[in-house]
C-alpha positions as CSV (number, residue, x, y, z in Angstrom):
1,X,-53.7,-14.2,-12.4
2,X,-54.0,-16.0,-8.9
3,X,-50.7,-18.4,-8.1
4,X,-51.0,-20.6,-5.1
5,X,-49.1,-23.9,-3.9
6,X,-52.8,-25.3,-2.4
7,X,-55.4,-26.6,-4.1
8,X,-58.0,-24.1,-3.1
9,X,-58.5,-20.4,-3.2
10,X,-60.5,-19.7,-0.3
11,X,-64.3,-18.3,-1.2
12,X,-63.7,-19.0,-5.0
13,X,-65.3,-22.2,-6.8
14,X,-63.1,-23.8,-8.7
15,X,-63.5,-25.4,-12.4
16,X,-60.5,-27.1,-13.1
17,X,-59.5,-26.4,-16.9
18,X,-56.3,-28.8,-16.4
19,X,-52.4,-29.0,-16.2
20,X,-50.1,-26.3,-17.0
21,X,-46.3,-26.0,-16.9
22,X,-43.7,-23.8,-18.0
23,X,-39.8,-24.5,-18.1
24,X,-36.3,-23.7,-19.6
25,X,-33.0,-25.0,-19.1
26,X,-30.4,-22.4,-18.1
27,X,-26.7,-22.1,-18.0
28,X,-24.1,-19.4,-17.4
29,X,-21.0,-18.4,-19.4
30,X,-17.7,-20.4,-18.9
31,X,-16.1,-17.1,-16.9
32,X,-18.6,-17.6,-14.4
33,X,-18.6,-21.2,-14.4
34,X,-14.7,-21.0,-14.0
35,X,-15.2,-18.3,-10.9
36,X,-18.3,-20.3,-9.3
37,X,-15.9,-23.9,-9.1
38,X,-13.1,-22.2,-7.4
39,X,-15.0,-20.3,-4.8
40,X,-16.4,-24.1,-4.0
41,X,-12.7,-24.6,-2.6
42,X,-12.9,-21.8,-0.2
43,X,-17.2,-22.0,0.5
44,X,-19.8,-19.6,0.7
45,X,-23.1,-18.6,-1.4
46,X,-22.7,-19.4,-5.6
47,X,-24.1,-15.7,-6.1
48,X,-23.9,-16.4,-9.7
49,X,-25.8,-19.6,-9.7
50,X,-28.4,-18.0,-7.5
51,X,-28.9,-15.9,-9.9
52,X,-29.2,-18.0,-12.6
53,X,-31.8,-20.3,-10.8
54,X,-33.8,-17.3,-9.6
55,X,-34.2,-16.3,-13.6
56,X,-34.8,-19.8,-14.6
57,X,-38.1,-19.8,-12.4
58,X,-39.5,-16.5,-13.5
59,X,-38.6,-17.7,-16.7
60,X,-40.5,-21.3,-15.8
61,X,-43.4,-19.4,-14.0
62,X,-44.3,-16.9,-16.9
63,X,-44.1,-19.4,-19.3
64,X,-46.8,-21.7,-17.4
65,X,-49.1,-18.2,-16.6
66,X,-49.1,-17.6,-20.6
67,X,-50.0,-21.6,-21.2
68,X,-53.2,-21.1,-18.2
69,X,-54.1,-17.9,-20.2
70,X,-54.0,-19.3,-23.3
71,X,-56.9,-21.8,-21.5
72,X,-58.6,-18.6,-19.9
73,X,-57.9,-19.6,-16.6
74,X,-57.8,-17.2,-13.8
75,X,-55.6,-18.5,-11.5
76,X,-53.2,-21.5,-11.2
77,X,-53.5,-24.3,-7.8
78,X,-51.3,-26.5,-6.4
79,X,-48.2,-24.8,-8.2
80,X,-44.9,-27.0,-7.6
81,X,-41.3,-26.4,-9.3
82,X,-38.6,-28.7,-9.8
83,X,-35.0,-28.8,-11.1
84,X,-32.7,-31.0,-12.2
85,X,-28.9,-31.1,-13.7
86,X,-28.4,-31.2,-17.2
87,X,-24.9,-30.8,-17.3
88,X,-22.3,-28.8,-15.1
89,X,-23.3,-25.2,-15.1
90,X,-26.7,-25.7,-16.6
91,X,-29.9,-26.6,-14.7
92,X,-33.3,-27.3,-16.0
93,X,-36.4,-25.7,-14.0
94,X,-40.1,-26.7,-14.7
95,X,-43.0,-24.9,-12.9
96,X,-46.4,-26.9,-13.1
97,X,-49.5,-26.5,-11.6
98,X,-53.6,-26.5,-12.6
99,X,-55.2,-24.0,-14.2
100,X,-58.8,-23.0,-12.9
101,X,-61.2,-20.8,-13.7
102,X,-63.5,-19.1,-10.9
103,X,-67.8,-20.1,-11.1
C-alpha cells in the first residue's frame, strides 16, 4: 500500500474509490500523567506523551490502510492527520485520506 500527503502518485492513473480514515483515542496511566505535569514546572520534551502520540498515529494509520484494503485500493492520496484533546492525558488522533486504485 502507497501512502502520500498529495493528491497524485506520479506515472500512476488514479481511480478514486473514496474516503478513508482510521482513529483512536489514547491516554496514559495516572503515574505517568502525575510525572509528565511536574516535569512541565521545570520544561523540556513530555517523552511519555510523545510516545503516546507516536502510537496513536500508527494506531490511526493502520486502521485507515485496513479500511482502503477492505475497498481494494492500492494506495491512499492526500493523507492528513489531526488531534484533538479529549480530556487531560488523553488525545484523540484521526488519519484520513482517499483511497485509489491504479488503471
Amino acid at each position: 500500500m502507497i501512502l502520500v500527503n498529495t493528491d497524485y502518485i506520479t506515472g500512476k492513473e488514479l481511480e478514486m474509490l473514496g474516503l478513508v480514515k482510521g482513529s483512536t483515542i489514547q491516554s496514559k496511566n495516572l503515574g505517568r500523567d502525575i510525572s509528565q505535569g511536574l516535569k512541565t514546572l521545570i520544561g523540556g520534551e513530555l517523552k511519555a506523551y510523545n510516545e503516546m502520540m507516536n502510537e496513536a498515529r500508527a494506531i490511526a494509520t493502520k486502521r485507515m490502510v485496513d479500511e482502503a484494503t477492505a475497498l481494494g485500493a492500492d494506495a491512499v492520496v492526500n493523507i492528513r492527520y489531526a488531534s484533538s484533546a479529549i480530556m487531560q492525558g488523553a488525545a484523540e488522533v484521526i488519519a484520513y485520506g482517499t483511497a485509489v486504485k491504479f488503471n
